[in-house]
PDB file of N, CA, C and O in Angstrom:
ATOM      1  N   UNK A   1      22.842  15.700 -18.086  1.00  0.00           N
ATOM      2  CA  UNK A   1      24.087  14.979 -17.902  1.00  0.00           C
ATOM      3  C   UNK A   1      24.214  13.925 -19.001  1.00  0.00           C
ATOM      4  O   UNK A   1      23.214  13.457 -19.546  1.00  0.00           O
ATOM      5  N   UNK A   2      25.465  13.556 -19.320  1.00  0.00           N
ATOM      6  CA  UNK A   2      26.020  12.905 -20.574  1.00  0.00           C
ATOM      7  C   UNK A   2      25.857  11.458 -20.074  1.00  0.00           C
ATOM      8  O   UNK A   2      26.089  11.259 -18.881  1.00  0.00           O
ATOM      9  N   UNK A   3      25.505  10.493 -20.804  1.00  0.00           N
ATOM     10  CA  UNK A   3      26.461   9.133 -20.166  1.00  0.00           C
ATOM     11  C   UNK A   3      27.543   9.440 -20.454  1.00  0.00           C
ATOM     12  O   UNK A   3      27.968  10.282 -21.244  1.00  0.00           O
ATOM     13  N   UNK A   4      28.123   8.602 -19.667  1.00  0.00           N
ATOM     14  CA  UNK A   4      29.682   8.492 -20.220  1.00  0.00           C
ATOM     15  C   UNK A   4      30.622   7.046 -19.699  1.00  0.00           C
ATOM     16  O   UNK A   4      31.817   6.854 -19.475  1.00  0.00           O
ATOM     17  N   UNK A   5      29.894   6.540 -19.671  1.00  0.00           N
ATOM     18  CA  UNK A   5      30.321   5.135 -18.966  1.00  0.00           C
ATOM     19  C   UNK A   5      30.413   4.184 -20.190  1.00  0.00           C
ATOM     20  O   UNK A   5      29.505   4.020 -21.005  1.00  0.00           O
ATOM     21  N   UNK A   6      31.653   3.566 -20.215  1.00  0.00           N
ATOM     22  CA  UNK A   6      32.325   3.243 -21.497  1.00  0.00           C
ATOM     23  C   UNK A   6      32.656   4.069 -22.143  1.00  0.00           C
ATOM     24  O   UNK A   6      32.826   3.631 -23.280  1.00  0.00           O
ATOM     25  N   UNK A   7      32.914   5.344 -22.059  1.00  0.00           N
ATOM     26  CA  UNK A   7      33.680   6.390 -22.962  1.00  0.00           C
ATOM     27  C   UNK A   7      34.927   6.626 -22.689  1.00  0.00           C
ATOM     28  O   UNK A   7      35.206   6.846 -21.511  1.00  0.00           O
ATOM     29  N   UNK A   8      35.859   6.639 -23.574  1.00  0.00           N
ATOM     30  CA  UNK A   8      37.367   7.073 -23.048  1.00  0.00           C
ATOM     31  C   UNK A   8      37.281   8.454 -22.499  1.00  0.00           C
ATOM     32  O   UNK A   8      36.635   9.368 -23.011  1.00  0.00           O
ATOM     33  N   UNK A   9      38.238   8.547 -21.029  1.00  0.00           N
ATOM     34  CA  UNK A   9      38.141  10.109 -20.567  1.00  0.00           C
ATOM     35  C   UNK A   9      38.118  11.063 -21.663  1.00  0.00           C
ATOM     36  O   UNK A   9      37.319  11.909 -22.067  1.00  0.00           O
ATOM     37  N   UNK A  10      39.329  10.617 -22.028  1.00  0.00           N
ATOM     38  CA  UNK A  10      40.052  11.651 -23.063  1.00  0.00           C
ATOM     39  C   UNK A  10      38.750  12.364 -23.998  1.00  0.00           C
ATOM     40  O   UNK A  10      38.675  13.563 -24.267  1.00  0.00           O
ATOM     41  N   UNK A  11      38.023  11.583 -24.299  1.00  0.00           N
ATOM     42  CA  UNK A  11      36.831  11.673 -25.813  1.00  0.00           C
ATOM     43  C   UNK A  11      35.526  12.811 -24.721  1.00  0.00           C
ATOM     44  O   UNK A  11      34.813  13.539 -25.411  1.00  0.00           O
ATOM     45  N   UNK A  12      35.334  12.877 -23.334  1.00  0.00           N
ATOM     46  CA  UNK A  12      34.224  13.265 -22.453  1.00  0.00           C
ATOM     47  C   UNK A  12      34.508  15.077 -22.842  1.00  0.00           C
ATOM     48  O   UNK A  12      33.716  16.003 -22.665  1.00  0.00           O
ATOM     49  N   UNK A  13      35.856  15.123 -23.391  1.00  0.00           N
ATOM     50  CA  UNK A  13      35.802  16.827 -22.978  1.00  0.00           C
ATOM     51  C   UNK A  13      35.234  17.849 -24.492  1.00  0.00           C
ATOM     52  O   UNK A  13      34.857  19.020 -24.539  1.00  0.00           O
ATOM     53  N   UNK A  14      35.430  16.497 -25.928  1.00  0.00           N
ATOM     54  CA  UNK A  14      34.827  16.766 -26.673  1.00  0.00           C
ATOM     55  C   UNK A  14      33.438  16.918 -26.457  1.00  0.00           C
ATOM     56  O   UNK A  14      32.787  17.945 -26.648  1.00  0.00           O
ATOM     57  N   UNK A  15      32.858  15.378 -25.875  1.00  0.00           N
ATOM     58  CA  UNK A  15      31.519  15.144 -25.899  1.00  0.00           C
ATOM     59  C   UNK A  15      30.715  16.592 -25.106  1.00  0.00           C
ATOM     60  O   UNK A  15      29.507  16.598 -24.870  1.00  0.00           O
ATOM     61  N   UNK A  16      31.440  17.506 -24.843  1.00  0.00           N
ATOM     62  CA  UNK A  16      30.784  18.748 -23.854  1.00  0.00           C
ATOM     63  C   UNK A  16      30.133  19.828 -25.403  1.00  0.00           C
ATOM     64  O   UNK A  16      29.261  20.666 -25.170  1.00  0.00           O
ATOM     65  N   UNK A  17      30.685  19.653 -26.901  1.00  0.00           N
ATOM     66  CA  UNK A  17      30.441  19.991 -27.552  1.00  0.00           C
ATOM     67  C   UNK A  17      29.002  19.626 -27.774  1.00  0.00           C
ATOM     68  O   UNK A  17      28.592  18.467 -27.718  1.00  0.00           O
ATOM     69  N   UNK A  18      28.117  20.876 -28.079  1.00  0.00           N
ATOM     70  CA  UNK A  18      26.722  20.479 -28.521  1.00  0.00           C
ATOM     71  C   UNK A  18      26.669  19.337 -30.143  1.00  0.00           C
ATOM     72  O   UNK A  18      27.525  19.346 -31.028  1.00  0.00           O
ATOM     73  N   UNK A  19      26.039  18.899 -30.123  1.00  0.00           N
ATOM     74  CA  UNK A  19      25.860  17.268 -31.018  1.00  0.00           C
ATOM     75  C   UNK A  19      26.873  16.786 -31.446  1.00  0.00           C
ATOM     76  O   UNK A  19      26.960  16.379 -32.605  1.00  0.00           O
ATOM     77  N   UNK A  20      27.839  16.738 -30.588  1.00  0.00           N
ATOM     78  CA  UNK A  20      29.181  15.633 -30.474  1.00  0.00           C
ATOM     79  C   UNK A  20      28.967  14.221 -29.420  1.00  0.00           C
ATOM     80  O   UNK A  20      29.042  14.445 -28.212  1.00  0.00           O
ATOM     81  N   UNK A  21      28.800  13.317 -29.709  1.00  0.00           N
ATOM     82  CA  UNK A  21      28.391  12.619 -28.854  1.00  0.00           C
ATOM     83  C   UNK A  21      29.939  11.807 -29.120  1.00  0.00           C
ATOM     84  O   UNK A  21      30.886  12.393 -29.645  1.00  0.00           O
ATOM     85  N   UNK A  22      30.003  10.279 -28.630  1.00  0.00           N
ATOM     86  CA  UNK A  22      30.931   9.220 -28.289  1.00  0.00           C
ATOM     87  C   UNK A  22      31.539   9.370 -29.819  1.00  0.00           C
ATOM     88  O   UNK A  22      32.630   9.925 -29.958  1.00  0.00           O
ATOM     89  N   UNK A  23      30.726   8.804 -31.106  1.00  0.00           N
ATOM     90  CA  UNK A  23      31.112   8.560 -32.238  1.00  0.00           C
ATOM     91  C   UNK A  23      31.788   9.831 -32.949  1.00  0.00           C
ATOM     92  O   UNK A  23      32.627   9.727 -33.844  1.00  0.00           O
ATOM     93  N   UNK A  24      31.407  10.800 -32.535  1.00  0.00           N
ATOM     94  CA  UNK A  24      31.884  12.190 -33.410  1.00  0.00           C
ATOM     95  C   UNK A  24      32.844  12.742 -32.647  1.00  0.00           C
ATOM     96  O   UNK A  24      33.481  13.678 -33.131  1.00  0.00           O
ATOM     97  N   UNK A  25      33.176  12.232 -31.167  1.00  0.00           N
ATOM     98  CA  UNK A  25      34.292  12.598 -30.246  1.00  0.00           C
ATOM     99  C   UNK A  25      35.410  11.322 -31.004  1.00  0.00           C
ATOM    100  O   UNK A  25      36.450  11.722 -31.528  1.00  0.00           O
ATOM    101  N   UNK A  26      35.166  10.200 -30.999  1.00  0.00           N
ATOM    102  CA  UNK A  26      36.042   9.821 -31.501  1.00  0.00           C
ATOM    103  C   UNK A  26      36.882  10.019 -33.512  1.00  0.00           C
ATOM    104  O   UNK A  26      37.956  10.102 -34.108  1.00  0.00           O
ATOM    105  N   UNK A  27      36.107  10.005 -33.620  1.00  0.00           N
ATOM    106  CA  UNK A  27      36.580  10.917 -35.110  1.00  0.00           C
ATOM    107  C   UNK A  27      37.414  12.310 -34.806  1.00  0.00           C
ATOM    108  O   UNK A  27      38.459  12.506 -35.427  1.00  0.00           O
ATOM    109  N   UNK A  28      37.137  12.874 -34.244  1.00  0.00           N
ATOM    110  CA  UNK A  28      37.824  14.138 -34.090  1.00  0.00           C
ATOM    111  C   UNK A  28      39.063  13.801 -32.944  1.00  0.00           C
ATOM    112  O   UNK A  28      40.117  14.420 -33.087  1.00  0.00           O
ATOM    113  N   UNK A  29      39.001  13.306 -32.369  1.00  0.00           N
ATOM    114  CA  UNK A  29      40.390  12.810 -31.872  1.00  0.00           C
ATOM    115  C   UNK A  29      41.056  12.304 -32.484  1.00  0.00           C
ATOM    116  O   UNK A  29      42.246  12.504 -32.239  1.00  0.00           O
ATOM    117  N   UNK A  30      40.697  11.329 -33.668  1.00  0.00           N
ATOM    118  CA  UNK A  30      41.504  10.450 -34.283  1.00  0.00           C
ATOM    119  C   UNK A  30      42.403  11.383 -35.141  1.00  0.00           C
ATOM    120  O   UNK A  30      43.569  11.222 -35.502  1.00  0.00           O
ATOM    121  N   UNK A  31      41.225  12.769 -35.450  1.00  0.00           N
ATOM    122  CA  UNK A  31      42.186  13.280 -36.267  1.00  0.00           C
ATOM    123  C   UNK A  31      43.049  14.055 -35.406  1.00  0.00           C
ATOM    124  O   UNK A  31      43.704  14.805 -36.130  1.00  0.00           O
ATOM    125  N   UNK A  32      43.334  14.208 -34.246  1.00  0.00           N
ATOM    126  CA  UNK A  32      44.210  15.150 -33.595  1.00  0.00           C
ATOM    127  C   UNK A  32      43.585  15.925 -33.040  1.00  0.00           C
ATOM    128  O   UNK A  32      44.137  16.409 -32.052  1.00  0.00           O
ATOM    129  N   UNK A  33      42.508  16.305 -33.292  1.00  0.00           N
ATOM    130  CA  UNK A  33      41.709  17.517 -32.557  1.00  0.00           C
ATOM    131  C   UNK A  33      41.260  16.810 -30.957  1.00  0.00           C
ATOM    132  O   UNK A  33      40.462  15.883 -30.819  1.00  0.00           O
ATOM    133  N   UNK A  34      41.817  17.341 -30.119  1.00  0.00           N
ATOM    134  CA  UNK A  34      41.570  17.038 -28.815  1.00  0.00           C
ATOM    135  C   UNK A  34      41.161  17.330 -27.530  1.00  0.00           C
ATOM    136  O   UNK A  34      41.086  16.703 -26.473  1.00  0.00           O
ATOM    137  N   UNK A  35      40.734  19.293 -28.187  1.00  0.00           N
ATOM    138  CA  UNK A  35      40.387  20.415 -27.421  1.00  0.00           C
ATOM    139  C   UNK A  35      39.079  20.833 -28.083  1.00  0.00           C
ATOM    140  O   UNK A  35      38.825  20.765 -29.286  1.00  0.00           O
ATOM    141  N   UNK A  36      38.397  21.216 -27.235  1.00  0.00           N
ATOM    142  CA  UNK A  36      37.034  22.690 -28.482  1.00  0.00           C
ATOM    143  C   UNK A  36      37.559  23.408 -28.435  1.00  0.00           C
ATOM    144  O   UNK A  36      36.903  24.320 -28.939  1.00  0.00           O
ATOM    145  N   UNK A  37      38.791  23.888 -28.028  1.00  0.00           N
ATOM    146  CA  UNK A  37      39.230  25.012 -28.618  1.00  0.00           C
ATOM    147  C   UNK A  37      39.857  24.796 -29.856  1.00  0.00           C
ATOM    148  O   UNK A  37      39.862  25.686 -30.706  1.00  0.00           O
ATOM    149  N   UNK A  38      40.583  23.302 -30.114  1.00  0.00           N
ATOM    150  CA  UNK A  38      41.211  23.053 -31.155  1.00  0.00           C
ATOM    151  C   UNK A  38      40.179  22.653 -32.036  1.00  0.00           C
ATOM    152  O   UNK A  38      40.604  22.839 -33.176  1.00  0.00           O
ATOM    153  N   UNK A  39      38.592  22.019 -32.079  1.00  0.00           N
ATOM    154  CA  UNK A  39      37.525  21.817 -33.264  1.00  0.00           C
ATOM    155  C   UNK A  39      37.359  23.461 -33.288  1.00  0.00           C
ATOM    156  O   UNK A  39      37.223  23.964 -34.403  1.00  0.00           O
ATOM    157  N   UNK A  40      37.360  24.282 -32.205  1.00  0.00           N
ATOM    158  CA  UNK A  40      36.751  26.018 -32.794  1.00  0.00           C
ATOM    159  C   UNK A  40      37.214  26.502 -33.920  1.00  0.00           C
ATOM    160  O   UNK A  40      36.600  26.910 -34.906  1.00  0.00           O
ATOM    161  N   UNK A  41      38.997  26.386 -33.589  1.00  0.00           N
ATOM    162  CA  UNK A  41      40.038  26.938 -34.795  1.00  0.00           C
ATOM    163  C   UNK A  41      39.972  26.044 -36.126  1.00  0.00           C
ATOM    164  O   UNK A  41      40.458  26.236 -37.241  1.00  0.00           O
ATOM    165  N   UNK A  42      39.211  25.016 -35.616  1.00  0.00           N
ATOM    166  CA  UNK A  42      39.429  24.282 -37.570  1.00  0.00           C
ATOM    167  C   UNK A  42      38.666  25.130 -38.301  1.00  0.00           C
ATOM    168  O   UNK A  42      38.156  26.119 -37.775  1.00  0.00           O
ATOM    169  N   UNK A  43      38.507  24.835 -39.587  1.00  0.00           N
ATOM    170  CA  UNK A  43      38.431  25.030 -40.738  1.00  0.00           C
ATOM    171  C   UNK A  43      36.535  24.631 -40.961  1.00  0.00           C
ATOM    172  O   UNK A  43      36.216  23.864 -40.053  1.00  0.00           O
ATOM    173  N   UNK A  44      35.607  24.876 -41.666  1.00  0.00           N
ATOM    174  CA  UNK A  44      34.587  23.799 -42.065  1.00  0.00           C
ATOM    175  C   UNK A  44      35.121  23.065 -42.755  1.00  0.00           C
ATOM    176  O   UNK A  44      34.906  21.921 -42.355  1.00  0.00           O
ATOM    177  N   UNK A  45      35.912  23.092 -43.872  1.00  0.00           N
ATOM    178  CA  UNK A  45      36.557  22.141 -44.362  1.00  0.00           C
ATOM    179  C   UNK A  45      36.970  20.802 -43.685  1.00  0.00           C
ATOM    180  O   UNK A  45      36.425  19.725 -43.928  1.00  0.00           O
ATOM    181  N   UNK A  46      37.928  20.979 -42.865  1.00  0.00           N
ATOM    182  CA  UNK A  46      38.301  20.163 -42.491  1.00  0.00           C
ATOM    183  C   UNK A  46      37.635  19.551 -41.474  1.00  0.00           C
ATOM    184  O   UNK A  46      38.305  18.630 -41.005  1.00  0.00           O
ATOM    185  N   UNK A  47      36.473  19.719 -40.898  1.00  0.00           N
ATOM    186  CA  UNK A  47      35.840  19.540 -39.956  1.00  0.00           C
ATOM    187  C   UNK A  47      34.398  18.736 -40.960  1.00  0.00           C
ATOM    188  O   UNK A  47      34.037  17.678 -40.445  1.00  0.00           O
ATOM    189  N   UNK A  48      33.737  19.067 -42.047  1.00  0.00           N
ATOM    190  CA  UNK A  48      33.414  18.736 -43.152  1.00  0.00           C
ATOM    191  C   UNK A  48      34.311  17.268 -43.745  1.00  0.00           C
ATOM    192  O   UNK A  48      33.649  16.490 -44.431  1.00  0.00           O
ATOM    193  N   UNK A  49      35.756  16.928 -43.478  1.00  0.00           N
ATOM    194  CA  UNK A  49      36.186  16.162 -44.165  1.00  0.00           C
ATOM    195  C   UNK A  49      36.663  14.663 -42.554  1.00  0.00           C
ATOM    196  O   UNK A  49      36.784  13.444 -42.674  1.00  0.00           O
ATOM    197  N   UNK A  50      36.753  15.262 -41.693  1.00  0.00           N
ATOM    198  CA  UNK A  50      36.867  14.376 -40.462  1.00  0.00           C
ATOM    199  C   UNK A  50      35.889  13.524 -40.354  1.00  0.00           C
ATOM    200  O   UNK A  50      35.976  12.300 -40.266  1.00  0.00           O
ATOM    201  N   UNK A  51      34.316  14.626 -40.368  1.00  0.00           N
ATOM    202  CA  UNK A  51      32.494  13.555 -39.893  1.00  0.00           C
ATOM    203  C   UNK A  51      32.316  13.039 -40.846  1.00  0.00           C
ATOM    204  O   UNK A  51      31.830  11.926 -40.643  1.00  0.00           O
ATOM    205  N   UNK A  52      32.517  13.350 -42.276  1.00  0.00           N
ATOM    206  CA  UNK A  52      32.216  12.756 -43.092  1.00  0.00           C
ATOM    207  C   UNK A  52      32.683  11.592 -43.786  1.00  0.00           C
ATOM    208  O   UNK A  52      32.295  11.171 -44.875  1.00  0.00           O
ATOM    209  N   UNK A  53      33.877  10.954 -42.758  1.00  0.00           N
ATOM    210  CA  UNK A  53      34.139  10.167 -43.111  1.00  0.00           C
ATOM    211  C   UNK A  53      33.472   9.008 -42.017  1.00  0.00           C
ATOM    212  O   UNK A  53      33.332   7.901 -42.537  1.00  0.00           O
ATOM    213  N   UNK A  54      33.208   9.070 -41.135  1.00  0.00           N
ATOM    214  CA  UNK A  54      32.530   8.552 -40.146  1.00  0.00           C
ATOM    215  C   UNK A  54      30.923   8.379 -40.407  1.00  0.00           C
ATOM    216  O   UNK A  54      30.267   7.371 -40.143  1.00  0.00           O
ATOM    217  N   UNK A  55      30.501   9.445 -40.914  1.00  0.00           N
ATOM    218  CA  UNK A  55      28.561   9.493 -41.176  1.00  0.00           C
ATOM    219  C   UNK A  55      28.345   8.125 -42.515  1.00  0.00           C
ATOM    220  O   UNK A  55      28.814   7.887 -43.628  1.00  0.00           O
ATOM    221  N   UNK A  56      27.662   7.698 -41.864  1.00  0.00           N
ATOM    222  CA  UNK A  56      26.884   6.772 -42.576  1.00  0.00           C
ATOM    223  C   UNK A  56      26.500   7.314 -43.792  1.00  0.00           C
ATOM    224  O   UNK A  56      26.574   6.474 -44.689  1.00  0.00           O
ATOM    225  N   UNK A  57      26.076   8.516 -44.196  1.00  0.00           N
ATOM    226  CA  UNK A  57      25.039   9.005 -45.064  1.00  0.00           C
ATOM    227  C   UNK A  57      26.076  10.285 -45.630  1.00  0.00           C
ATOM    228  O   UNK A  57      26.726  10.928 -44.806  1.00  0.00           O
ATOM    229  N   UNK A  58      26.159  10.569 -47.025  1.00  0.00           N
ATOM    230  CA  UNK A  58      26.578  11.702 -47.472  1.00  0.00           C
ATOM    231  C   UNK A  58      26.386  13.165 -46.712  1.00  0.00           C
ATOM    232  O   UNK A  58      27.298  13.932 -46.406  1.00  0.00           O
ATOM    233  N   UNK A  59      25.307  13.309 -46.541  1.00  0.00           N
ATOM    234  CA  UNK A  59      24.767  14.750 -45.961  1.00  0.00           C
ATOM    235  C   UNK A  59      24.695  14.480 -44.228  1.00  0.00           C
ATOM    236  O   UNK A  59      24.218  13.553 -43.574  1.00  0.00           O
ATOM    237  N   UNK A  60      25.320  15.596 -43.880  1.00  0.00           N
ATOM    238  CA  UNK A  60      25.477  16.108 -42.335  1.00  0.00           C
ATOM    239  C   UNK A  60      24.262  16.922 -41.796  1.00  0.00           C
ATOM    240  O   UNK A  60      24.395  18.056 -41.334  1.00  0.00           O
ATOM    241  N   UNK A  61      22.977  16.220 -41.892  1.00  0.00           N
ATOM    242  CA  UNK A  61      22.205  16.986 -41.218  1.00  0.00           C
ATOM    243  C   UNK A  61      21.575  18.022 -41.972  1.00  0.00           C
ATOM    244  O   UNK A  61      20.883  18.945 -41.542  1.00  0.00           O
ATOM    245  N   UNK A  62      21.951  17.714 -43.347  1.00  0.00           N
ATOM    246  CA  UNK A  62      21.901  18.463 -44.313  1.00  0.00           C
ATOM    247  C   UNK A  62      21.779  20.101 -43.995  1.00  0.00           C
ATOM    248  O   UNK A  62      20.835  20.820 -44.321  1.00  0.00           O
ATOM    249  N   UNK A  63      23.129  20.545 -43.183  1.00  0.00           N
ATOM    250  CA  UNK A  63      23.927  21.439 -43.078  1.00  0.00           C
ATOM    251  C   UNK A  63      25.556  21.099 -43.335  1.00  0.00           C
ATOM    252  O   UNK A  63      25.998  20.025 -43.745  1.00  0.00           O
ATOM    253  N   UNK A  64      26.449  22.489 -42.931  1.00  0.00           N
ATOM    254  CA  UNK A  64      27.749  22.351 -43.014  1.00  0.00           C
ATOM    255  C   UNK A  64      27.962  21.399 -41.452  1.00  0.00           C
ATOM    256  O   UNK A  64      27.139  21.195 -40.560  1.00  0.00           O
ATOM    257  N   UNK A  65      28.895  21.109 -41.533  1.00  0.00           N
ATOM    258  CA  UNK A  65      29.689  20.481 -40.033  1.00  0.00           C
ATOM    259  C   UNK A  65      29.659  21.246 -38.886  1.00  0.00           C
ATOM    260  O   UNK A  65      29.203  20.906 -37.794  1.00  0.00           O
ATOM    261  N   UNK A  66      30.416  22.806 -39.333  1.00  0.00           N
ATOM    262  CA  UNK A  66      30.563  23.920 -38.775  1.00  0.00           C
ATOM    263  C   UNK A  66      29.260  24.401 -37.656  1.00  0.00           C
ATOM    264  O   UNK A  66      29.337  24.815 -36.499  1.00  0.00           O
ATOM    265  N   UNK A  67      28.096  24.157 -38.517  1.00  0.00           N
ATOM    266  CA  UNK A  67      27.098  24.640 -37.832  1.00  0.00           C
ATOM    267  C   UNK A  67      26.393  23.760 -37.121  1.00  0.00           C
ATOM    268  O   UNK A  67      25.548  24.144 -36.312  1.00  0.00           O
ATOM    269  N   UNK A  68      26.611  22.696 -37.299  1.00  0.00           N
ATOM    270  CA  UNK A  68      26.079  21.133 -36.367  1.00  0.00           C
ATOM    271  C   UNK A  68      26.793  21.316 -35.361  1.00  0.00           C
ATOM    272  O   UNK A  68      26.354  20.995 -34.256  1.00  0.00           O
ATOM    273  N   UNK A  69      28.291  21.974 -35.526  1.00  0.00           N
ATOM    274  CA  UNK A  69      28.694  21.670 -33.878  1.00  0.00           C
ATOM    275  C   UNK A  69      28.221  22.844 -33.130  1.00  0.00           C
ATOM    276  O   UNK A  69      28.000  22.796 -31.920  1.00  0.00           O
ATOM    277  N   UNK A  70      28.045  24.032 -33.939  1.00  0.00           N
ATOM    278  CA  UNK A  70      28.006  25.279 -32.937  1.00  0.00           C
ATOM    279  C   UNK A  70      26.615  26.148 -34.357  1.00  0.00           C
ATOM    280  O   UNK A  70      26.630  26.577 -35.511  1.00  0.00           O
ATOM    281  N   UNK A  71      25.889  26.004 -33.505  1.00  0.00           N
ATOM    282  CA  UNK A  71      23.905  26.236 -34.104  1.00  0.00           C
ATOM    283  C   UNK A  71      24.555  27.859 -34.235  1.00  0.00           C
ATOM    284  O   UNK A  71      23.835  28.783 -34.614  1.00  0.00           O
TER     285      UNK A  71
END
């Protein structure tokens, strides 16, 4: 089970995404994406250009985005 206490509802249905937690739910909302079905249909690109503006560090795990959310 997730925490989720202090999380906006809205951000909990991302956070169901494997290594999406609070911070990477909110980035992806900000950009509009508000479904996993709507992060499924993105792009790596653009999914590549959402975390990476949020990550502290150039490299994502030093993989694509794509595959951080879905192994």
């Amino acid at each position: 089970m997730r925490a989720t206490a202090g999380t906006m509802p809205e951000l909990v249905v991302l956070m169901d995404i494997p290594n999406v937690k609070a911070h990477r739910a909110r980035l992806l909302y900000a950009a509009g994406l508000r479904t996993a079905e709507a992060v499924a249909g993105s792009t790596e690109a653009t999914l590549m250009s959402i975390l990476a503006k949020g990550e502290s560090s150039s490299v994502l795990f030093g993989t694509s985005a794509a595959l951080v959310l879905w192994p």
